[in-house]
PAZAPA-4460 file (N, C-alpha, C; in steps of 0.05 Angstrom, whole numbers, plus 32768, in hexadecimal, padded with zeros to 4 digits):
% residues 106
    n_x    n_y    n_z   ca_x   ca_y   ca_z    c_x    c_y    c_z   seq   type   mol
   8011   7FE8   8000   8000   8000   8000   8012   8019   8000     1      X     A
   800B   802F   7FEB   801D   8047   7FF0   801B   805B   8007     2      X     A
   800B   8053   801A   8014   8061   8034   8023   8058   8041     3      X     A
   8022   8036   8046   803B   802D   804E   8057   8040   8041     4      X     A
   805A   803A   8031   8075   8040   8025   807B   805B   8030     5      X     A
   8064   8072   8032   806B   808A   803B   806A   8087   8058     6      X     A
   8061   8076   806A   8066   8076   8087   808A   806A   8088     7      X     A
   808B   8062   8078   80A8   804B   807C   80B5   805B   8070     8      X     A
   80B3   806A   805C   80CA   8084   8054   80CC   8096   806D     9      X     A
   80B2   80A3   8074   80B7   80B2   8092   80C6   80AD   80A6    10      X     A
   80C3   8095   80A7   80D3   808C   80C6   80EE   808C   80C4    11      X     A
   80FA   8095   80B3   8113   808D   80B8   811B   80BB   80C1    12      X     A
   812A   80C0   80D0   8132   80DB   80D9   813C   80E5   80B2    13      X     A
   8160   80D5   80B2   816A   80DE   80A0   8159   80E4   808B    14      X     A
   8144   80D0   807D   8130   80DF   806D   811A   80F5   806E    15      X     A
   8118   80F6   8087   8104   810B   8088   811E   812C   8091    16      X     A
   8137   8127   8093   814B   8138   8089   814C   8136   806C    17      X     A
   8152   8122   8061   814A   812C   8043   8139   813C   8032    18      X     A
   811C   8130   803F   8102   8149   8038   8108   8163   8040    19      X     A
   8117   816B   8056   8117   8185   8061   8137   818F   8047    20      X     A
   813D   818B   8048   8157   8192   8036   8145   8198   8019    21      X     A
   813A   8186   8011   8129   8184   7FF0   8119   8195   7FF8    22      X     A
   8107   8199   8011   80FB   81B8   8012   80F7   81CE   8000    23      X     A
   8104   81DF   7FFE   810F   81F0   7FEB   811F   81F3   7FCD    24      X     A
   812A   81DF   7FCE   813F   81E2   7FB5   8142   81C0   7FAE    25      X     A
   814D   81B4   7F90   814B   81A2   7F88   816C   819B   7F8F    26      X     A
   8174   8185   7F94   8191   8179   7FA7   819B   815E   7F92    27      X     A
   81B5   815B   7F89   81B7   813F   7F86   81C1   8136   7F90    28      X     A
   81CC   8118   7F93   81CC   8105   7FA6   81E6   811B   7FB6    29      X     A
   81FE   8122   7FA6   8214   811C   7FAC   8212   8135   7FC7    30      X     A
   8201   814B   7FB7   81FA   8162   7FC6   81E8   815D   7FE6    31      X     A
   81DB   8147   7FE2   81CB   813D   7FFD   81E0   8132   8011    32      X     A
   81F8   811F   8000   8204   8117   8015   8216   8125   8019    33      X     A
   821D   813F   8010   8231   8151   8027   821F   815A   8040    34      X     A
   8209   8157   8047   81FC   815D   8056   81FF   814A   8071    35      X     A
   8207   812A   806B   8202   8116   807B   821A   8108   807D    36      X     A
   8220   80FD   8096   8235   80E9   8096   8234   80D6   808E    37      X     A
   8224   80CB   806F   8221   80B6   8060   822C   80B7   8043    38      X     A
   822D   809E   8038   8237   80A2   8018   8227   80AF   800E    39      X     A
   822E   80B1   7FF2   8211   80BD   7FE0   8206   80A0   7FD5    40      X     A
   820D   807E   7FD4   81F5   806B   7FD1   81F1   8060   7FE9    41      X     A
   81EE   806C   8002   81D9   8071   8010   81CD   8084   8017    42      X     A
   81CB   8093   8012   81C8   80B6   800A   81AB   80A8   7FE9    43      X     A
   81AF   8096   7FDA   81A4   8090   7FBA   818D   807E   7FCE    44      X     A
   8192   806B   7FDE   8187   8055   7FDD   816C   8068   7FFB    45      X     A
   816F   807C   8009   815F   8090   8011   814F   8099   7FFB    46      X     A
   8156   80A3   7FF1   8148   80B4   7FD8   8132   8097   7FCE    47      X     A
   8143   808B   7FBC   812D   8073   7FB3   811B   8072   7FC6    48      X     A
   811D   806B   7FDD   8102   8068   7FF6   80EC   807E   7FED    49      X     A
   80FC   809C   7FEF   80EE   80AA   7FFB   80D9   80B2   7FD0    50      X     A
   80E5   80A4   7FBB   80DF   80AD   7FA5   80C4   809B   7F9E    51      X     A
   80D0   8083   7FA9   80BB   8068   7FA9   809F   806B   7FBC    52      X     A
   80AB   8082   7FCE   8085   8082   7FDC   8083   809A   7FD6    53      X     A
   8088   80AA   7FBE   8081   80C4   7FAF   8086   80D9   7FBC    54      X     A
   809A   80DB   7FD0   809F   80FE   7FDF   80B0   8109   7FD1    55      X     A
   80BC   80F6   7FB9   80D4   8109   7FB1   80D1   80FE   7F96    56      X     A
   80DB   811B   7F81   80DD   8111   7F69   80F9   8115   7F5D    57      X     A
   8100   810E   7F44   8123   8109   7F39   811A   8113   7F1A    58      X     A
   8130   8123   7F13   8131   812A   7F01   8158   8129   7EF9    59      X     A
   8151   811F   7EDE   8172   811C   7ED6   817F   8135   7ECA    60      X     A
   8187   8150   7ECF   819D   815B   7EC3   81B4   8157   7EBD    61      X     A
   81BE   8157   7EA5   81DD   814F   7E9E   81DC   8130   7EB3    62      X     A
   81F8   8136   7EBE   81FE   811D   7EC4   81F2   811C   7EE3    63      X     A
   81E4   8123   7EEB   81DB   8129   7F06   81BE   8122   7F03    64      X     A
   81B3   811F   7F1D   819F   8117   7F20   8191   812E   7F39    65      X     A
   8182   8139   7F39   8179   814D   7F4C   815B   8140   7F57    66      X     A
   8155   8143   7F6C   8148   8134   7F81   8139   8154   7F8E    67      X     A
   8112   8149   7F88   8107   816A   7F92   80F4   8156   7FA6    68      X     A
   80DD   816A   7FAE   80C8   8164   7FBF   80BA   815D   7FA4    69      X     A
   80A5   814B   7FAF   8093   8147   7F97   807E   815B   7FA2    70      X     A
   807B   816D   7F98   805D   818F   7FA0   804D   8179   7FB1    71      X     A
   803D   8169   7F90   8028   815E   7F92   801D   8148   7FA2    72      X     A
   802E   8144   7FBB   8025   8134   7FD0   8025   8141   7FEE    73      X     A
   8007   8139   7FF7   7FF7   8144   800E   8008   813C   8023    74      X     A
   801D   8124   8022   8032   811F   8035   803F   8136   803D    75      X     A
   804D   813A   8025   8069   8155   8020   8055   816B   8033    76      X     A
   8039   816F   8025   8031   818F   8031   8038   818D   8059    77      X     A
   8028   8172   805B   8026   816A   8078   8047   8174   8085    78      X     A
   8061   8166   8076   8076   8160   8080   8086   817C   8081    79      X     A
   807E   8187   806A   8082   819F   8072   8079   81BB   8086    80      X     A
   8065   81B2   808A   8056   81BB   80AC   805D   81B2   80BB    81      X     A
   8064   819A   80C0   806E   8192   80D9   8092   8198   80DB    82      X     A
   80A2   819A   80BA   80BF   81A3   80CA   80BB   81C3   80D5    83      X     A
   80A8   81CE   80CA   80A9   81E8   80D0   80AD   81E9   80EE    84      X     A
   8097   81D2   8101   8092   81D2   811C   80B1   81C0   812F    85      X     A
   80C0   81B9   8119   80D3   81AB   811E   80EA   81B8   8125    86      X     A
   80FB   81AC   8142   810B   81C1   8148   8122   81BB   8133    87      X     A
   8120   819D   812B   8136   8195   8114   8133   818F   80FC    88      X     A
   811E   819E   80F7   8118   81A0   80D2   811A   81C1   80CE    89      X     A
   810C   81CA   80E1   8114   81F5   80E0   8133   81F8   80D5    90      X     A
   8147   81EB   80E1   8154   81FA   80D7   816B   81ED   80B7    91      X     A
   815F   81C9   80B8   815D   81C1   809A   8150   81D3   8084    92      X     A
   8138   81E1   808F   8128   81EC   806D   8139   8207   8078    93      X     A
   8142   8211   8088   814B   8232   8083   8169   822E   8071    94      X     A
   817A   821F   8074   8190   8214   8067   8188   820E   8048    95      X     A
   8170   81FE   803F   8168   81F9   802A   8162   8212   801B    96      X     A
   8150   821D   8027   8143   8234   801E   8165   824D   8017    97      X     A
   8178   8247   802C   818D   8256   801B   819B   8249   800D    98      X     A
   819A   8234   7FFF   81AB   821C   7FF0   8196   8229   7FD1    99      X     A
   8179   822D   7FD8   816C   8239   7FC5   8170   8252   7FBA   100      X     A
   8174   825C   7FC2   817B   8278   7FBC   819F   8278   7FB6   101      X     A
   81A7   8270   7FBE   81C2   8276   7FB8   81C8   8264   7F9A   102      X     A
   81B7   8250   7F8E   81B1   8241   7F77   81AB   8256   7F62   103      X     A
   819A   825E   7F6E   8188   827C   7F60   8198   8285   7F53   104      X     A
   81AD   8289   7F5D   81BF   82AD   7F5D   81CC   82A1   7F4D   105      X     A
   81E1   8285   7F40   81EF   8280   7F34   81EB   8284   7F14   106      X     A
***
């Protein structure tokens, strides 16, 4: 069932740090895992989770792969109200949100 898959993408912290990072601006793998004390194919094999119960979508530029929120799921809206209330997702989307803008400017 695809709520399973989005309760079982949730539960894990590091991915619901990934949603808060994808927040704002589109990330690829390599860019997610300077963020974490993990590789980037475990850094890939996160993402797959979180792509397979639809919170995140992939798009291929050049040789890169960029990793967003998917808008269009009532999860994402939820998850993103709740990092807002989060003392450790607040300051993942304010970092994002300048990872976005400083993308902007280039």
């Amino acid at each position: 069932m695809e709520l399973d898959r989005v309760f079982e993408a949730l539960a894990s912290r590091p991915r619901r740090q990934i949603l808060a990072y994808l927040s704002e601006v589109a990330l690829s793998t390599s860019e997610l895992a300077e963020r974490f004390d993990m590789s980037a194919p475990a850094i890939s094999r996160h993402l797959s989770i979180l792509e397979n119960a639809g919170l995140v979508t992939s798009e291929r530029k050049g040789q890169f792969v960029l990793y967003q929120l998917n808008a269009d799921s009532l999860v994402n809206t939820l998850t993103g109200y709740a990092l807002e209330v989060c003392p450790t997702g607040r300051p993942l989307k304010r970092e994002s949100k300048a990872l976005s803008k400083k993308k902007k400017a280039v």
